[in-house]
N, C-alpha and C positions, 0 to 999 in steps of 0.2 A: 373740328373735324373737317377734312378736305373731301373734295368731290370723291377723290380718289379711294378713299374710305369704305368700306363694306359693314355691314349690319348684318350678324346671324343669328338669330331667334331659336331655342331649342328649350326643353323641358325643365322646369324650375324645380320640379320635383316629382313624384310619381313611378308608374311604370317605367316609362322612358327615361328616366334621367340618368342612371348610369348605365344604361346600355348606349344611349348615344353618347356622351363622356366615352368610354370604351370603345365604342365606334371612329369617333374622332382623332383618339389616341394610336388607333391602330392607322389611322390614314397621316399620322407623325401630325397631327392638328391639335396637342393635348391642350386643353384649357385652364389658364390660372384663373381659379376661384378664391378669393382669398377665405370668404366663409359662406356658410348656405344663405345666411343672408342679407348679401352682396346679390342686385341683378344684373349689377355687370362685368364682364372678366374680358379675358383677351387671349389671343393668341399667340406667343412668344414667339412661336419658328417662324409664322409670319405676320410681319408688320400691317399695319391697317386694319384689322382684323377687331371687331367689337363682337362681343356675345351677348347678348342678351336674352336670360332666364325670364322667361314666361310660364302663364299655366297653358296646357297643352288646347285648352277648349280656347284660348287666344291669339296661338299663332297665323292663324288664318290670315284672321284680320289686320296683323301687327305688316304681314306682309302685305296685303290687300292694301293697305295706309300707305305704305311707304315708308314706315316707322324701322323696319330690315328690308333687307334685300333680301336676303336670301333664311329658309326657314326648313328646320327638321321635325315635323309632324309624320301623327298618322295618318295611312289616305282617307280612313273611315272620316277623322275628325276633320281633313279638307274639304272634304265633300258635303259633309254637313253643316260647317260653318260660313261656306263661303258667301258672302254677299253679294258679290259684282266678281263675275267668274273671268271676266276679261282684263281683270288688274294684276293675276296672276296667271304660273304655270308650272306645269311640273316641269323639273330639269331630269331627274330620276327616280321611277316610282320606287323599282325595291331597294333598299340599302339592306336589306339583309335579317335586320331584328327587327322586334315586334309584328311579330305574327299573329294575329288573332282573326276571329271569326266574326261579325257580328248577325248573331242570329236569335231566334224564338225559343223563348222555355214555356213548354208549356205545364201545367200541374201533372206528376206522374199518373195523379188519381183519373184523368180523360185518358181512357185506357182506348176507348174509340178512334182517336184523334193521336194519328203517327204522322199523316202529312200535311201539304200546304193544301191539299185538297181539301180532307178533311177538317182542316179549320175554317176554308171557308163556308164548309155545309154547320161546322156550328156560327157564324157571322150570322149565314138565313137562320137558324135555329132562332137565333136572337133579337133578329128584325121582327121575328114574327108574334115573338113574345113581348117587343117594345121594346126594346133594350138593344144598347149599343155593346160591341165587343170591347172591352177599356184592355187598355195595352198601355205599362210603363215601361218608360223610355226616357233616353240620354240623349236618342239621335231621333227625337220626332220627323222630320226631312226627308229621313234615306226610309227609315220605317214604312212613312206614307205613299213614298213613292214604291217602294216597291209592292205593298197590299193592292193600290191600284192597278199597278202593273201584270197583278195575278186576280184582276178581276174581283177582289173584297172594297167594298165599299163600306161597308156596316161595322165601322170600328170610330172608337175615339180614342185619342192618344193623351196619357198622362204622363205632362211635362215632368221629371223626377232628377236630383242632381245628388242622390244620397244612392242609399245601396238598394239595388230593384228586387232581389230575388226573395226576397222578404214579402214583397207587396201581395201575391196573390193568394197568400197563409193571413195578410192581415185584411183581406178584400177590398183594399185599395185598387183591383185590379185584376184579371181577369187571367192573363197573361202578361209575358215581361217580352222584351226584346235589348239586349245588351252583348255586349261583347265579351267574348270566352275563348281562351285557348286549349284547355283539356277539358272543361265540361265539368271542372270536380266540385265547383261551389255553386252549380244550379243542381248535380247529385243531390251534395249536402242538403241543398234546399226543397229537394222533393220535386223538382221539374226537370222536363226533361229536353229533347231538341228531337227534331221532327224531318224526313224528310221533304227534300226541297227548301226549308225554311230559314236555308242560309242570306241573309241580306247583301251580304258582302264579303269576303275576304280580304282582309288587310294586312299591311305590314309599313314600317317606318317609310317616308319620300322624301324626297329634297325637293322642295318649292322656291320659287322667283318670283318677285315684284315686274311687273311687265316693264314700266318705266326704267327701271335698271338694267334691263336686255336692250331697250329702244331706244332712250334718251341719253344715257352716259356712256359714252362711249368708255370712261376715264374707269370703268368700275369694270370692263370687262375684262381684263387681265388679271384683275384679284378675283373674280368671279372664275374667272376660266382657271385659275391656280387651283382654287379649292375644287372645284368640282374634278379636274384631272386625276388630282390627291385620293378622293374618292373614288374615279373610275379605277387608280393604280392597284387600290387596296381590294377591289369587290375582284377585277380580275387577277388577282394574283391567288384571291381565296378559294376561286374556280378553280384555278389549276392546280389547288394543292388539297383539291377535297379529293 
């Protein structure tokens, strides 16, 4: 592989893997895969072009390394994963798809408890009683900061990498915090969403390697093609909505 060469890291499988596939395709970027599992493909229209299939809670890092240049995550999972914030950057937060929320389900049954206020008078509730608030989670990081941020101190967080909205029916857990787009499987699950209790709002970004902005100069012309590709396709969709 020459200097000149680019590395793009994008979803191996999950939510995101064929909306970004479709995404790419509509920016004339389609990807030859030859089978699911293949981690590496390429891009035909244009040359130099490597893709590399990751899990999504990896691309951070795979950029962050140096391992891609350039990477299609979401912002929620950037922001949580990131190690060393000064290795990367965003080039463009929205691309358009995945939209989600990350925020608080709480048990329907705290019929008390609609906001972030009132969750944090049950936190004192809890302190008083000896007991911490337990809260499962995917994105322990963005969770913590942000309870801090709203003045709750009196919580512990439970690392979780399976399904959350399960946990505070099985009392692993008190509340959950996870990411949701219509709300329908913390319904199903008896929990509810709160205001204020939004963490974050997200949707799909394009990240960069800093060293590949700063040090190769030889990559900025494959970097500057693709991301144009992508500016061509976001503003054309403006205009035709």
């Amino acid at each position: 592989m020459t200097s000149t060469n680019i590395t793009i890291a994008i979803s191996s499988s999950g939510a995101l893997y064929d909306p970004t596939l479709e995404f790419l395709n509509n920016c004339n970027l389609s990807v030859n895969r030859p089978n699911k599992r293949r981690y590496i493909g390429d891009i035909p229209s244009l040359d130099g072009v490597t893709v590399l299939f990751q899990r999504s809670s990896d691309i951070t890092w795979k950029v962050e390394e140096g391992n891609a240049d350039l990477g299609i995550v979401g912002y929620d999972r950037y922001l949580e994963f990131q190690t060393n914030p000064e290795s990367s950057q965003l080039l463009l937060e929205n691309l358009g798809f995945g939209a989600c929320s990350l925020a608080f389900g709480v048990p329907e049954s705290w019929f008390d408890v609609s906001s972030i206020a009132d969750l944090a008078e049950v936190a004192t509730d809890f302190k008083r009683k000896g007991l911490n608030l337990k809260i499962a989670s995917k994105f322990p990081r963005l969770t913590e900061n942000f309870l801090i941020s709203n003045s709750i101190s009196n919580f512990s967080i439970v690392p979780s990498s399976g399904t959350l909205e399960i946990a505070p029916e099985m009392g692993s857990a008190d509340i959950i915090s996870d990411v949701t787009s219509t709300g329908t499987t913390m319904k199903a699950n008896k929990l509810k969403t709160i205001s204020g209790g939004i963490i974050l709002k997200s949707e799909s970004c394009l990240i960069v390697n800093h060293d590949a902005l700063s040090n190769h100069t030889e990559k900025m012309s494959k970097i500057n093609e693709v991301v144009n590709r992508f500016k061509l396709y976001l503003n054309k969709r403006v205009k035709d909505a």
